[in-house]
C-alpha positions as CSV (number, residue, x, y, z in Angstrom):
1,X,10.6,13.9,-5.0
2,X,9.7,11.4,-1.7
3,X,6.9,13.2,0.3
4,X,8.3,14.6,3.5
5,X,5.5,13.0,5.2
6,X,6.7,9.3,4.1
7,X,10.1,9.9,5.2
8,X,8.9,11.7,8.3
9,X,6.8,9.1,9.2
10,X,8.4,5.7,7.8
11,X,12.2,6.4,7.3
12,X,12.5,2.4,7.7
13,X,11.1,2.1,4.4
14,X,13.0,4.6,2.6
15,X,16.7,3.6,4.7
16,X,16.1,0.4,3.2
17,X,15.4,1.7,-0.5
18,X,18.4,3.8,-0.6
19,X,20.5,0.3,0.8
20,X,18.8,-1.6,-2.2
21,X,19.9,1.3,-4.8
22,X,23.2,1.0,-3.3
23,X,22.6,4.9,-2.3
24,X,24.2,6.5,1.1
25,X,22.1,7.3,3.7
26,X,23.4,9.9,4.9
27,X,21.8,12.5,3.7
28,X,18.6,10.6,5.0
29,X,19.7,10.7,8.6
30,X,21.0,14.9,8.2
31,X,16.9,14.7,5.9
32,X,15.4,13.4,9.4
33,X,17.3,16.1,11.7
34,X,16.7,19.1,9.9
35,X,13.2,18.1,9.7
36,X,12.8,17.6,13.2
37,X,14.7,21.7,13.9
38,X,12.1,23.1,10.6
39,X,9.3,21.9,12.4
40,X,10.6,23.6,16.3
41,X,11.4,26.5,14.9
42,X,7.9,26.7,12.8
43,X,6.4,25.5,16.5
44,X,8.0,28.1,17.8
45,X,7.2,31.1,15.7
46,X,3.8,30.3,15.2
47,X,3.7,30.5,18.9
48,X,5.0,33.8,19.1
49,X,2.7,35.3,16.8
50,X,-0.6,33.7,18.4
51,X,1.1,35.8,21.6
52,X,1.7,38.7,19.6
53,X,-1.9,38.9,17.9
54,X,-3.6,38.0,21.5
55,X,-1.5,40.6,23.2
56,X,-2.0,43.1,20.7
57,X,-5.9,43.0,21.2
58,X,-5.1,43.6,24.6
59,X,-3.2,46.6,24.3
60,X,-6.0,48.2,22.0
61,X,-7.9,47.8,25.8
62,X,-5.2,49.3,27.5
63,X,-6.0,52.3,29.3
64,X,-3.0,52.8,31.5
65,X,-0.4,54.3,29.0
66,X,2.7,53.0,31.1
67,X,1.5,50.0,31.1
68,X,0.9,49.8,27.1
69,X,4.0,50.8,26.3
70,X,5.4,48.3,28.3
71,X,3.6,46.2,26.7
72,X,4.5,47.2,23.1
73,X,8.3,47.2,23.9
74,X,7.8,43.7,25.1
75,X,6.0,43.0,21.4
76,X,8.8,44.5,19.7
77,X,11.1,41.8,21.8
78,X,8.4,39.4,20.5
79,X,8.8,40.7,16.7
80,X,12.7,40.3,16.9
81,X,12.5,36.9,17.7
82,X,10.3,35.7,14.8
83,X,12.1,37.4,12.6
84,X,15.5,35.4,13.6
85,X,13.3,32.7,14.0
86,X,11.8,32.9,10.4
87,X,15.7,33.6,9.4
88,X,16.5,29.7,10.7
89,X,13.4,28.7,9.5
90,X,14.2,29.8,6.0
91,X,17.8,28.5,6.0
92,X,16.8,25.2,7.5
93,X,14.0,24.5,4.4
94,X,16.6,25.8,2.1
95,X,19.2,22.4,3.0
96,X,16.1,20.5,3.9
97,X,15.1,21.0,0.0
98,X,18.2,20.8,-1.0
99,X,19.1,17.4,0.8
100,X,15.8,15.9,-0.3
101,X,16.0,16.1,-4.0
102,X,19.0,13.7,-3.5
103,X,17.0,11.0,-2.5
104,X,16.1,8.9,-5.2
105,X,12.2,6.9,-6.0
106,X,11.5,4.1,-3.8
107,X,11.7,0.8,-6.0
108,X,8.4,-1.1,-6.6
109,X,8.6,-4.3,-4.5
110,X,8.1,-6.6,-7.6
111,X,11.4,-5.7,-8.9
112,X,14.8,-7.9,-8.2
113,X,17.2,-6.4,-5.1
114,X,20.2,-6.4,-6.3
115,X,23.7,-4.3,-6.8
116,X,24.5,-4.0,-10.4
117,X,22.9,-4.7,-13.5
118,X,24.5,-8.8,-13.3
119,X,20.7,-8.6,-10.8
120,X,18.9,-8.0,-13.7
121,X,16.3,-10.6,-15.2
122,X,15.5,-11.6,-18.5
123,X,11.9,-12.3,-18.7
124,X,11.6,-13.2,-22.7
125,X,13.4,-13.2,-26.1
126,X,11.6,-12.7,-29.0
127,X,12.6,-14.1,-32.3
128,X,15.4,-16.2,-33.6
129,X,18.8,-14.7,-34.4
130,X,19.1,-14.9,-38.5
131,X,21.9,-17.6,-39.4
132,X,24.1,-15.4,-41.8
133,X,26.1,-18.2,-44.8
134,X,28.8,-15.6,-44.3
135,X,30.8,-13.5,-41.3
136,X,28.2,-10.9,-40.4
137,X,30.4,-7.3,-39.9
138,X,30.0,-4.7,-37.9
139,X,28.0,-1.2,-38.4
140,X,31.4,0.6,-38.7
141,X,32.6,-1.6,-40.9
142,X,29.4,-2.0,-43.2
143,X,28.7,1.6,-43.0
144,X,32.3,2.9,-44.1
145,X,32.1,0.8,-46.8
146,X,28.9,1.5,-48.2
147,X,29.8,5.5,-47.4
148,X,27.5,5.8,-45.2
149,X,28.9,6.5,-41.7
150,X,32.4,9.1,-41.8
151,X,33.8,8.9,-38.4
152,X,36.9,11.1,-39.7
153,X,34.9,14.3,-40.5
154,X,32.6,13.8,-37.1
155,X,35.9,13.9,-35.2
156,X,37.1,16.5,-37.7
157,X,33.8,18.8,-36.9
158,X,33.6,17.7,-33.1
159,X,35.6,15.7,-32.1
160,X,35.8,12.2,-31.2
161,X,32.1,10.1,-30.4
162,X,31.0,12.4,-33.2
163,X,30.4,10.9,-36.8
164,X,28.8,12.1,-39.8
165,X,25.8,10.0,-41.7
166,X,26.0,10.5,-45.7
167,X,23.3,10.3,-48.2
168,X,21.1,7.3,-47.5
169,X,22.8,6.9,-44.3
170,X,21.2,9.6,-43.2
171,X,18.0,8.9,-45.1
172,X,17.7,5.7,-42.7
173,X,18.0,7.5,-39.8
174,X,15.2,9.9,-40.7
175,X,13.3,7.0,-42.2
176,X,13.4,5.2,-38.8
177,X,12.5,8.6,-37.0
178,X,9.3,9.4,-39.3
179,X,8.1,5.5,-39.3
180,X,8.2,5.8,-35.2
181,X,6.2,8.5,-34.8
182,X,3.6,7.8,-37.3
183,X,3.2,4.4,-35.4
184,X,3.1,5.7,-31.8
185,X,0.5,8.5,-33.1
186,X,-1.2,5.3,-34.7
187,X,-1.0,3.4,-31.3
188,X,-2.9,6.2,-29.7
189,X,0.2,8.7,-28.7
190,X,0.0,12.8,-29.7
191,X,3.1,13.7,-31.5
192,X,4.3,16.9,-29.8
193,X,7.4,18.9,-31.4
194,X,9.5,20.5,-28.6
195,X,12.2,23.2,-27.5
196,X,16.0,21.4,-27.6
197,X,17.1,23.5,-25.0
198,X,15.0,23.6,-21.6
199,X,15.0,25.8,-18.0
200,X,16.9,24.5,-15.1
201,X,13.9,24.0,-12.8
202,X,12.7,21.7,-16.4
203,X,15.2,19.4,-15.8
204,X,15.0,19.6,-12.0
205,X,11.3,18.9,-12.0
206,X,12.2,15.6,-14.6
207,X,14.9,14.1,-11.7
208,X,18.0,15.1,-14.2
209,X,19.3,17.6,-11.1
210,X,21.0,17.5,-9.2
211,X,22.3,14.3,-9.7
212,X,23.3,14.1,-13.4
213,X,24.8,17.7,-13.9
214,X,27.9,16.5,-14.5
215,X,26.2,15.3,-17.5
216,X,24.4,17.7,-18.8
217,X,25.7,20.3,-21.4
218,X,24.6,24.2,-20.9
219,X,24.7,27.4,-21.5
220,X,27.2,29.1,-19.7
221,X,25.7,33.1,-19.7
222,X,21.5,32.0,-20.0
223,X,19.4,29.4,-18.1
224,X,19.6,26.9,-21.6
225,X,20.6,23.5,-20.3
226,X,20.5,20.7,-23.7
227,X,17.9,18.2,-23.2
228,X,19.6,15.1,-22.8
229,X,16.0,13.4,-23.6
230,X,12.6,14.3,-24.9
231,X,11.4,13.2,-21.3
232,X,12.3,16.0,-19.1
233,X,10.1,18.3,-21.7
234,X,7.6,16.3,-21.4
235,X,7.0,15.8,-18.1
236,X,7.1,19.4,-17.5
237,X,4.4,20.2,-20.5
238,X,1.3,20.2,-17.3
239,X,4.1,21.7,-14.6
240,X,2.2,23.6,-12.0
241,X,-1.3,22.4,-13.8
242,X,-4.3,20.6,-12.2
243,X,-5.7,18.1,-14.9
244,X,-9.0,17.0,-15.1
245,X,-9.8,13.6,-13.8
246,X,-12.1,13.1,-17.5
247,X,-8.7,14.0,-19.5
248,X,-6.7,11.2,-18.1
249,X,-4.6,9.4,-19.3
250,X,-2.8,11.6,-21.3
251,X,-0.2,10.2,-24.0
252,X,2.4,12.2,-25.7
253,X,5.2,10.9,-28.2
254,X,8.2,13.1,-29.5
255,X,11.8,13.1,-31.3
256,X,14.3,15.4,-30.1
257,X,18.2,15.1,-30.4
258,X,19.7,14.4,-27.2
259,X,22.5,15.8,-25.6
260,X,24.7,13.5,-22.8
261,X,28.6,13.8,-21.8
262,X,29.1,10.6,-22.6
263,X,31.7,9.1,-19.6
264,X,33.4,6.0,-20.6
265,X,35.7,3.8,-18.4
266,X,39.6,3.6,-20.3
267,X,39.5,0.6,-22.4
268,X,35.7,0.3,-22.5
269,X,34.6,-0.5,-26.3
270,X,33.6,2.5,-28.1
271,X,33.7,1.6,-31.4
272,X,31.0,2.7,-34.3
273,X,28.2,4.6,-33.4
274,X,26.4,2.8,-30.2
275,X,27.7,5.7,-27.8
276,X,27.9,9.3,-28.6
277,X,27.7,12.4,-26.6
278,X,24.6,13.4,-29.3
279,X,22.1,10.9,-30.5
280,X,18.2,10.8,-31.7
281,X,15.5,9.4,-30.1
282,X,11.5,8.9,-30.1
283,X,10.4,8.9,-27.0
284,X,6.7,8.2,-25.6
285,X,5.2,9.9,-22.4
286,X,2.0,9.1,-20.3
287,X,0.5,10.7,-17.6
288,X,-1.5,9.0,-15.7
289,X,-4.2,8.1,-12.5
290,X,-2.2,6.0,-10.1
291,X,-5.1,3.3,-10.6
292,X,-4.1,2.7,-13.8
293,X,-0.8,2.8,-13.5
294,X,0.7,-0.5,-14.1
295,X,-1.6,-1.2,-16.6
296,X,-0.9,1.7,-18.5
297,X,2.9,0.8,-18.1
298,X,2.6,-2.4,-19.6
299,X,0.9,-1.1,-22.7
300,X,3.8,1.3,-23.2
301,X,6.1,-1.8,-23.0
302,X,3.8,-3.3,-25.8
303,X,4.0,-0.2,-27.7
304,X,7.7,-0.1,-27.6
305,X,7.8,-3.7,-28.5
306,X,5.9,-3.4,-31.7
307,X,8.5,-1.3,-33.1
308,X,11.3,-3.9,-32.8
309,X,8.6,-6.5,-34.1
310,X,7.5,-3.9,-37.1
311,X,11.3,-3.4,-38.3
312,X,11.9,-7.4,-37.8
313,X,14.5,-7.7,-35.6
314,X,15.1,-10.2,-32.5
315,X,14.9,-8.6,-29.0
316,X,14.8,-9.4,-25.3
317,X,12.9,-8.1,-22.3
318,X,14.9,-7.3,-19.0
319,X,13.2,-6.0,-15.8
320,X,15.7,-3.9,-14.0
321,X,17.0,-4.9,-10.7
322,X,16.8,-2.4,-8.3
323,X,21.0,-0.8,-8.2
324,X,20.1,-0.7,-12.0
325,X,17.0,1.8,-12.1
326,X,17.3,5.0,-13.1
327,X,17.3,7.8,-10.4
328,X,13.4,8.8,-11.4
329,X,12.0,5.5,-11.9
330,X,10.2,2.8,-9.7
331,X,10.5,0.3,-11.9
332,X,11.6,-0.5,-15.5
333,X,11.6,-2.8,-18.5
334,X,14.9,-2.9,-20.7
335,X,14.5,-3.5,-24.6
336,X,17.5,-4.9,-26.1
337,X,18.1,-6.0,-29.8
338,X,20.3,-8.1,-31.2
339,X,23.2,-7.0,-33.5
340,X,24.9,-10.0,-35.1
341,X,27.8,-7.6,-36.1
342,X,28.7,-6.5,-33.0
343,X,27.9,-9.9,-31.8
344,X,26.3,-8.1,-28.7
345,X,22.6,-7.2,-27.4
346,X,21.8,-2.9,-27.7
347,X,19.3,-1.5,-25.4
348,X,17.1,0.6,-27.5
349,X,14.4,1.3,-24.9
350,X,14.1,1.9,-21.2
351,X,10.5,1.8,-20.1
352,X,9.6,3.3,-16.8
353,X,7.2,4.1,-14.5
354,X,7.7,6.8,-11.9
355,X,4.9,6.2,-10.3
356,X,4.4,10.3,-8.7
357,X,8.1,11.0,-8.1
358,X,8.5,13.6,-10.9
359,X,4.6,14.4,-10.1
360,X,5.6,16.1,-6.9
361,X,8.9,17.8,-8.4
362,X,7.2,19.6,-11.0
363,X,3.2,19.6,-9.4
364,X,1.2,18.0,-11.3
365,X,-1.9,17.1,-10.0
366,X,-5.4,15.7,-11.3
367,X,-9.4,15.8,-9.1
368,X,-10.5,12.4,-9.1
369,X,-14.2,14.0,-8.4
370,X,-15.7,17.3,-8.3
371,X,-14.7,19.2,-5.3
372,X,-12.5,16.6,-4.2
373,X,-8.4,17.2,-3.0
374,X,-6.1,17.3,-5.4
375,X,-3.8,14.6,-6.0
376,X,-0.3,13.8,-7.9
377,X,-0.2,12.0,-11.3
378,X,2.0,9.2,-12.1
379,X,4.4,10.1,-14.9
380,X,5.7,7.2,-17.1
381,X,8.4,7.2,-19.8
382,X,9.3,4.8,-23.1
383,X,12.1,5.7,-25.7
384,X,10.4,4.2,-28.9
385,X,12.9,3.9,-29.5
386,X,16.7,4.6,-29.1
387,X,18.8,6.0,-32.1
388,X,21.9,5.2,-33.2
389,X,21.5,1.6,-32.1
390,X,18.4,0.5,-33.6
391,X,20.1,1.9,-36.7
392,X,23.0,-0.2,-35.7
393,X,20.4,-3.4,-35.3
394,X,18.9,-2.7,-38.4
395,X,22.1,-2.0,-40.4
396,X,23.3,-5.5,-39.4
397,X,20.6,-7.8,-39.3
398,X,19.8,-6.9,-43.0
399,X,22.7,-7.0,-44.0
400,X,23.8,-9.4,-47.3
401,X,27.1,-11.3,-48.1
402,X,27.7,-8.7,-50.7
403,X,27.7,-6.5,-48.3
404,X,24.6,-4.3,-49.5
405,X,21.9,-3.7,-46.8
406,X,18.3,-4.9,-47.7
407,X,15.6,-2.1,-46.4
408,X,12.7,-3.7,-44.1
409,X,9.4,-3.0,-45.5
410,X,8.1,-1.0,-43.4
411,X,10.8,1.9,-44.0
412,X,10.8,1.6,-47.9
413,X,8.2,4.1,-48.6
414,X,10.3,6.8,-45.9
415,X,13.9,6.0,-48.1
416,X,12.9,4.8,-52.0
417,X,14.3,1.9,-51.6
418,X,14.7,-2.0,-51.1
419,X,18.1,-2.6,-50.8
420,X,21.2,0.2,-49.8
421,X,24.2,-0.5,-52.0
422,X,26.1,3.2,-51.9
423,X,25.4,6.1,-50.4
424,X,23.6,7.4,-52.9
425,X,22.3,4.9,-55.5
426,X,18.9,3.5,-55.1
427,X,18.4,0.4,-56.3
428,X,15.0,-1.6,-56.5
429,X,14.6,-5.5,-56.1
């Protein structure tokens, strides 16, 4: 949530963010007007009743009862008219809210302007792609082979962008899962286990709604909305809580499935696994003084990165442009990995930082000192990373001519294995 103050007092500033996000700003200009009739009709009323209290102490006075009934009639007049008054008042805040919540973060000036995500900029690749002595094949193909990955009893059970994963298909994704979280809660991160299914005013207070309800599954008779990541938990674990200055930072680390209608464009590729309308994920959280902000963002990118380094694969950095950021977010770091298979580069990780945005929508606030006013948080986010795809990454990097699928090292101990060669034979090298 943009503080009304900010958009009150500099709406430059945020007209020019919503043109940089490609947003409307229309909303902003009905924002300013209903603003300017909360604050009239507040003036207004608050007038009245410093009238009504300072005639009331009159009439107590009053010895002449003609003229103190007058008086009272003309208080009851007064009392009529804050009560429609407070009547506006209360409508006008109501689309005032409603109309602000639309407007999405302001977009840290060190990121690119730019439309789409063509604006985006590559800052690094890491690693060398591994030259295969053979055709490197797809996930879908690999896995369906191996009988790992059965797309026909997914659509069977759910329908289509479901699959099922078999024996050590499966394994690997719960290998992957359990390595992750033992290596954020290594890196410093608390492992928190957390409710699949959340309040509205949870997801609301994350930045999810209004904007991506459309995309959101829910119950239909109770106030269960699916979380479509561990994030909007997260940031709500301290909703509504004043932290202490000493506790800060605070970093939190989680897996959760996640739940998204998946909206594809006809003819877009869909093939295998990479989208799905249910997927896994480890994701990290931080909450944070805004003095340490940055900093702490760029050790989450780290900490994201040494997972892709630990499992061995070749990635690439992007810093988002600014019609590419996420609705929350001020600024964010992409991680992509390579898939030879697929012949394409996954994201696996956004990294974000949101700077007080979803602060303000769910109240969190910190003291710096003793006594002092409280002040807003900054909230960042890190999946650590993204399932199926780093699956998919892994599945066809290590991949061999005979089209078994070597293990990296660090997952052996989670699966009991070196190599995959069936879905249910283990086989050691």
């Amino acid at each position: 949530m943009l503080d009304i103050n900010l958009i009150r007092i500099q709406p430059d500033i945020v007209r020019q963010a919503l043109l940089n996000r490609n947003e409307d700003t229309h909303n902003l200009d009905a924002i300013l007007q209903l603003d300017v009739q909360r604050r009239e009709a507040l003036k207004q009323s608050e007038q009245l009743r410093a009238l009504r209290n300072t005639v009331s102490k009159e009439i107590g006075k009053m010895k002449d009862a003609t003229q103190r009934e007058a008086k009272i009639a003309e208080m009851r007049r007064v009392g009529d008219q804050i009560t429609v008054l407070d009547a506006e008042l209360r409508k006008v805040e109501t689309q005032l809210d409603a109309l602000t919540a639309t407007l999405p973060n302001i977009p840290d000036p060190r990121i690119p302007v730019g439309p789409s995500e063509e604006s985006n900029v590559i800052l690094r690749t890491v690693g060398e792609p591994r030259q295969f002595g053979f055709q490197p094949k797809p996930h879908w193909e690999l896995g369906t082979a191996l009988g790992l990955l059965d797309f026909e009893r997914g659509v069977k059970l759910s329908g289509t962008r479901f699959y099922v994963l078999n024996g050590l298909g499966a394994r690997l994704q719960r290998a992957l899962i359990a390595w992750m979280l033992d290596l954020h809660t290594f890196q410093g991160y608390r492992e928190e286990y957390l409710p699949f299914m959340v309040k509205q005013q949870i997801l609301f207070a994350s930045g999810q709604l209004p904007k991506f309800k459309d995309n959101l599954y829910h119950d239909a008779e109770e106030d269960f909305w699916m979380v479509p990541t561990a994030e909007v938990p997260l940031t709500n674990l301290h909703g509504g809580e004043i932290l202490k200055v000493d506790d800060l930072p605070l970093h939190y680390c989680a897996y959760t499935p996640c739940f998204r209608r998946e909206k594809m464009k006809a003819g877009s590729d869909v093939r295998g696994i990479k989208r799905g309308h249910q997927f896994d994920k480890v994701e990290m959280y931080k909450f944070c003084t805004p003095e340490t902000s940055n900093e702490e963002h760029e050790k989450m990118l780290a900490d994201a990165e040494a997972v892709l380094k630990g499992l061995g694969l070749v990635y690439r950095v992007k810093l988002l442009c600014t019609g590419d950021i996420g609705f929350s977010a001020r600024i964010t770091y992409d991680l992509e990995a390579w898939a030879p298979g697929c012949g394409e580069w996954l994201e696996v990780s956004s990294v974000s930082n949101c700077g007080d945005f979803q602060a303000r929508r769910a109240n969190i606030r910190y003291r710096p000192e003793a006594g002092a006013k409280p002040e807003y948080v900054h909230t960042l986010n890190g999946s650590g990373l993204a399932l199926p795809r780093t699956m998919i990454a892994v599945m066809e990097n290590y991949q061999r001519a005979d089209g078994s699928i070597e293990i990296p090292e660090v997952l052996r101990q989670f699966i009991g294995t070196d190599v995959i060669v069936g879905k249910d034979e283990l086989r050691r090298q």
